[in-house]
C-alpha positions as CSV (number, residue, x, y, z in Angstrom):
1,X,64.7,60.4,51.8
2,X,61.4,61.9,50.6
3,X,59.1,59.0,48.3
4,X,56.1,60.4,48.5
5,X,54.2,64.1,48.3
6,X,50.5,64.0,49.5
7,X,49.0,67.0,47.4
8,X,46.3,68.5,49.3
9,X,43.9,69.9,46.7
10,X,44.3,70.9,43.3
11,X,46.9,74.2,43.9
12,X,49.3,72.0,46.0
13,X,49.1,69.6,42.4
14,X,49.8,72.2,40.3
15,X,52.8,74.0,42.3
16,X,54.4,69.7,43.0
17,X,54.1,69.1,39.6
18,X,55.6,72.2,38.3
19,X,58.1,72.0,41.0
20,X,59.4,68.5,39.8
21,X,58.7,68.5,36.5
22,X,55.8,65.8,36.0
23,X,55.1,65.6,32.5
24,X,52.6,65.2,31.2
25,X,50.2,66.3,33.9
26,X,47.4,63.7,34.6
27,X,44.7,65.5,35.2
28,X,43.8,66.0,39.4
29,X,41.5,64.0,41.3
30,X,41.6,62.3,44.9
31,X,43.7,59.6,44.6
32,X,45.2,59.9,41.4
33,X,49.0,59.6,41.3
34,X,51.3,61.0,39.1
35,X,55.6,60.1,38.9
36,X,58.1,62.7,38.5
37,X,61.1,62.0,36.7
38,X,63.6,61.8,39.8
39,X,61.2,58.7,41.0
40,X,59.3,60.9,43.8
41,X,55.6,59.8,43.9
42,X,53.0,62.5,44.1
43,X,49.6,61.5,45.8
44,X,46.4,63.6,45.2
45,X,43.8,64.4,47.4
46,X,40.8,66.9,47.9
47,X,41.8,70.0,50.0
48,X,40.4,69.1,53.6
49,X,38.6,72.8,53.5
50,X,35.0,73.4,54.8
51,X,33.8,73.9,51.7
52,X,34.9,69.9,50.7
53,X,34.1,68.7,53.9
54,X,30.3,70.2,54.2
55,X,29.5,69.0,51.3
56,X,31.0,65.2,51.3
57,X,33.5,65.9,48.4
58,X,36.0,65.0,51.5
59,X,35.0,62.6,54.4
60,X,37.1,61.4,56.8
61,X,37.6,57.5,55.3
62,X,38.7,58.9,52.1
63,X,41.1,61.1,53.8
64,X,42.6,58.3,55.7
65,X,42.5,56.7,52.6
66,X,45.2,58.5,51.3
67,X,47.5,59.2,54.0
68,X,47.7,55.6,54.6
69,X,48.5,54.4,50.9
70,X,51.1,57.4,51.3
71,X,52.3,55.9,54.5
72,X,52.5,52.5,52.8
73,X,54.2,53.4,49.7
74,X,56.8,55.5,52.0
75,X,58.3,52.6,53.0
C-alpha cells in the first residue's frame, strides 16, 4: 500500500496534486509536504536536473534528505 509520493520538482507537484485532489495546494518547495484527502502523503523535492544540481539548488545531503524522511514515513 502506497503512503508516500516523493515529487521530484515542481511539474511532478502539480500533476500529484491534481491527480489526488490536494486542496488547497501549499505552495512547492523541497521538503514541503502536502496530504491528499485519501491520507496519501506527498513529499516535495527539487528536480535532481543539471541545472539544480550545478548550481547547489540540489546537493546530494538534501537529496538524501528526503528520500529518507520518505522512507521513514513509509513505514
Amino acid at each position: 500500500k502506497v503512503k508516500v509520493v516523493v515529487c521530484l520538482g515542481g511539474f511532478a507537484y502539480d500533476a500529484a496534486c491534481s491527480q489526488f485532489e490536494v486542496r488547497p495546494r501549499p505552495k512547492f518547495g523541497h521538503g514541503v509536504q502536502a496530504v491528499a484527502p485519501n491520507g496519501l502523503l506527498l513529499l516535495c523535492s527539487y528536480h535532481p536536473s543539471q541545472q539544480n544540481t550545478f548550481t547547489g539548488r540540489l546537493t546530494e545531503p538534501m537529496l538524501d534528505e528526503v528520500l529518507a524522511r520518505a522512507a521513514e514515513l513509509a513505514r
